[in-house]
N, C-alpha and C positions, 0 to 999 in steps of 0.2 A: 505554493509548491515547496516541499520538503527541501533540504539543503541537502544536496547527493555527493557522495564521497565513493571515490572509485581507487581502490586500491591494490597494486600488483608487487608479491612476493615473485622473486626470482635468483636463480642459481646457476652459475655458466653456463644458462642457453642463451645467448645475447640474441641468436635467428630466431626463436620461438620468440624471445620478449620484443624484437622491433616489431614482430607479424602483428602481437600481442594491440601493441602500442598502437599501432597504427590502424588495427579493428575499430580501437575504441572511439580513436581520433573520427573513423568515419562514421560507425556506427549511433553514436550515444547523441542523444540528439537535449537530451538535457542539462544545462549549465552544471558544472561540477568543480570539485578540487579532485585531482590527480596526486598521488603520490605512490612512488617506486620502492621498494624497501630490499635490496641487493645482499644478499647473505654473504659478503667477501669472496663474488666471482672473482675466478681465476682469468677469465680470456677478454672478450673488448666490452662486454656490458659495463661497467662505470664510463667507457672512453663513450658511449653510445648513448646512457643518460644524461654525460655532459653536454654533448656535440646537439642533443634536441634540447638540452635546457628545460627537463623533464622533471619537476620537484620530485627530489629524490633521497636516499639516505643508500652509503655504501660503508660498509661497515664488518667487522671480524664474522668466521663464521661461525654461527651458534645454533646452526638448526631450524626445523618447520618453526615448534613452536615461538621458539623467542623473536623469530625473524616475522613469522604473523602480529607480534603485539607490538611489534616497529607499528605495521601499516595502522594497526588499529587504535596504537596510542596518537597517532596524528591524527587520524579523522575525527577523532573520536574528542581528544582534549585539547589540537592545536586548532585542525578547521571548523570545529566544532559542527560537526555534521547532523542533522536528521536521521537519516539514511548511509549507511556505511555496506558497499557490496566488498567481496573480498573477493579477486579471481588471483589465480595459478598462471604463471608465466606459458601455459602453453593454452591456454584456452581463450580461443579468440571468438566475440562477439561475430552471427553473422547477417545480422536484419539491423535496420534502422530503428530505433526506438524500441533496444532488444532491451533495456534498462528499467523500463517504465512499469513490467511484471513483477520485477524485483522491488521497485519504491512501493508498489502497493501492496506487496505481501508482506513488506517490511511494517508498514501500516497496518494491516489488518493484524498477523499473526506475531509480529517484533522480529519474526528469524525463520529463514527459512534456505532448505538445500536445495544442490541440483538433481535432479531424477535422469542420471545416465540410465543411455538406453542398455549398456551391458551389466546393468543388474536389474533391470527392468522384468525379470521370473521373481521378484521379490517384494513386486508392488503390491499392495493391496485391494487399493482403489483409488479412485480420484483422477480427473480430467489432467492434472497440474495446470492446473490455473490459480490466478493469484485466491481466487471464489472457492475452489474447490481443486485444493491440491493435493498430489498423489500423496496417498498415506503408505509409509512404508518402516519397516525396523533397523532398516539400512540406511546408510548416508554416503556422501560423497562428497570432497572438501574441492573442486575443482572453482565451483562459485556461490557463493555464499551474503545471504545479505542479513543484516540489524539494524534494529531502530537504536535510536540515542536512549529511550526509555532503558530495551535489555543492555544493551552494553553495560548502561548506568549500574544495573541490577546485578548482572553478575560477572564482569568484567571481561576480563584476558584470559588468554592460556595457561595453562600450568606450565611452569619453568622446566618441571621433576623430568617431562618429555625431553629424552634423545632428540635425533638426530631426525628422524622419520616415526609416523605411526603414533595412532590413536589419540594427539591430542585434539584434532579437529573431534573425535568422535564421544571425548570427555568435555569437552568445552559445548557439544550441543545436547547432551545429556542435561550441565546446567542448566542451561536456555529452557531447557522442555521443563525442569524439575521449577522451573521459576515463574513458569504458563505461560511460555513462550515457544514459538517453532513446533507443535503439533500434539499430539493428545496420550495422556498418562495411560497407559495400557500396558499389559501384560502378553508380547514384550511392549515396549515403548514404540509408538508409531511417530514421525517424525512426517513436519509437511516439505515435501517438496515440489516445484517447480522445471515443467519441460521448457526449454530455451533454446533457442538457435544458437548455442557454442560451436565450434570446431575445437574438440580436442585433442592436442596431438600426442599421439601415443607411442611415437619412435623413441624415446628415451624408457630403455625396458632393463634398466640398474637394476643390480639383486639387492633389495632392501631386506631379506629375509632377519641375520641378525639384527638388525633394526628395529625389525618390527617386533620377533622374540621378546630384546632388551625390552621395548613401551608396553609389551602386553603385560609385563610381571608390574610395570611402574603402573598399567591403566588400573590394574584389580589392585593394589595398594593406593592411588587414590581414589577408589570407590567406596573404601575405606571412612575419608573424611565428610563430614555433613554436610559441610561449608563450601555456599555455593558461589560467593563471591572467591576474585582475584585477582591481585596487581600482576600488571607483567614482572614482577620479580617476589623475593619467596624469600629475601634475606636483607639489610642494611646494603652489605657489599655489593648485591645484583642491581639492588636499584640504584649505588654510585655507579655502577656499572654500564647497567641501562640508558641512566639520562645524562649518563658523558657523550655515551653512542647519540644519542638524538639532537645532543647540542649540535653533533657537524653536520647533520640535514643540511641539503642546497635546496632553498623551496626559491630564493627567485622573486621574492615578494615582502617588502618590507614589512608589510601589513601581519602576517604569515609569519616574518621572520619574531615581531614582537609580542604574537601570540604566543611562538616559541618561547620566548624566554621566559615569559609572565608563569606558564606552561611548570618547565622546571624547575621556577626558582618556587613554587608554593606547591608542589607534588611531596617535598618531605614532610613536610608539616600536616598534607592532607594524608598521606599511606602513613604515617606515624601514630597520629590521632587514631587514625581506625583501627590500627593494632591494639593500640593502648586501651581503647573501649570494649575490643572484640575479647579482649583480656581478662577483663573487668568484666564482662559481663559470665563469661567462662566463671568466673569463679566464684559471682554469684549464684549463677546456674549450680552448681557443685555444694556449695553451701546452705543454699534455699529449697531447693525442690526434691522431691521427694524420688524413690526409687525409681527411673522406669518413663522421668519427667523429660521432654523434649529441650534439648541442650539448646539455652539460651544464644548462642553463638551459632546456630543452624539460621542462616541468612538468606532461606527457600522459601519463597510465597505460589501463595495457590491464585490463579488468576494474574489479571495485567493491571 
């Protein structure tokens, strides 16, 4: 059985996150690491991850994207997961062994989305099952699974992302452009999965400038080739970043010494890869001829 890593982003809803928490508590029927990634709520969520002793990280706020590559840099580099789901502080699990869809499509396909039924005029086809899932041009970031192989592949989010908008929908673009999560098409069809979620939909924020702001930042990184990424984009983000990760409360020694091993050899590993993706840049530029596929393009065809 895969190693299953269940991981919830959240923002002053502490009521949607305990609903959340406690879906999964009865729901998930397979052994997992949990971990909370809290983007600097303002109201009783840190008091609420405390009080259940909830491995957790609370931390300044900085947004969808950087606040997803909290959850993803622990499952992904501290509990070292198999399988990594990502759900939305308001979407709550509602069947027992509602998880087991998501580890096998994790498996089968490395990545795959949820098929809400309110964009459901946009499906194409597909049962959603993990066998044969809905193929669609659209996506939806409410829950989201990866194998250890794409993460490996193409990493994290882009930093360049605000506040809200479009980096879940750039980040699975990589995934698909890396033969992951559904089939290169014209447009691009993505797989997804029907699931017994309960999503709650009373928080109806105008994200409008928001989403403006990431549309102009989405079409400038469509721009780049390069399909790999650290959760951070500069020296400073990732002192930044793994300052933020050192004060994780996980609860578990085992965990906490993963943590450190984690940070202390993350500069040397995002440094190295700069340094080579540099090099090979500018061998790429030097060597090949006009028109020749830039060596630093880190997209494969197939898994």
């Amino acid at each position: 059985m895969p190693r299953l890593g269940i991981g919830i982003t959240t923002y002053n809803r502490a009521g949607s996150l305990a609903r959340t928490l406690e879906s999964v508590a009865r729901h998930t029927a397979t052994p997992h690491a949990l971990f909370v990634a809290d983007d600097g709520s303002r109201d009783d969520t840190a008091a609420l991850l405390r009080r259940l002793r909830v491995p957790h990280l609370s931390a300044p706020n900085r947004g969808v994207a950087w606040n997803k590559n909290r959850v993803l840099f622990h499952l992904h580099e501290v509990a070292r997961c198999d399988v990594a789901i990502l759900l939305e502080d308001d979407t709550a699990p509602q069947r027992d062994g509602w998880e087991a869809p998501w580890i096998e499509a994790a498996r089968r396909w490395g990545h795959a989305n949820f098929a809400g039924e309110w964009f459901a005029d946009r499906f194409v086809s597909g049962a959603g099952t993990p066998e044969d899932p809905v193929l669609s041009p659209d996506i939806s970031g409410q829950c989201v699974s990866f194998s250890r192989t794409a993460l490996r592949r193409v990493g994290y989010m882009d930093t360049r992302f605000g506040r809200y908008g479009y980096e879940h929908c750039d980040h699975s673009e990589r995934m698909l452009a890396a033969g992951f999560g559904g089939k290169a098409a014209e447009p691009p069809l993505y797989y997804l999965l029907r699931s017994e979620l309960a999503v709650d939909a009373s928080d109806t924020g105008d994200y409008r400038d928001e989403l403006d702001r990431n549309a102009l930042i989405y079409m400038q990184v469509k721009q780049s080739r390069r399909g790999h990424r650290w959760p951070w984009r500069t020296w400073g983000e990732m002192r930044r970043f793994l300052d933020e990760m050192r004060r994780a409360r996980l609860y578990d020694p085992r965990l906490q010494a993963r943590l450190a091993l984690a940070l202390a050899l993350m500069p040397a590993r995002s440094g190295a890869a700069w340094a080579a993706r540099g090099l090979r840049g500018r061998q790429a530029r030097v060597s090949h001829p006009a028109g020749w596929p830039d060596a630093s393009d880190q997209r494969h065809d197939g898994r």
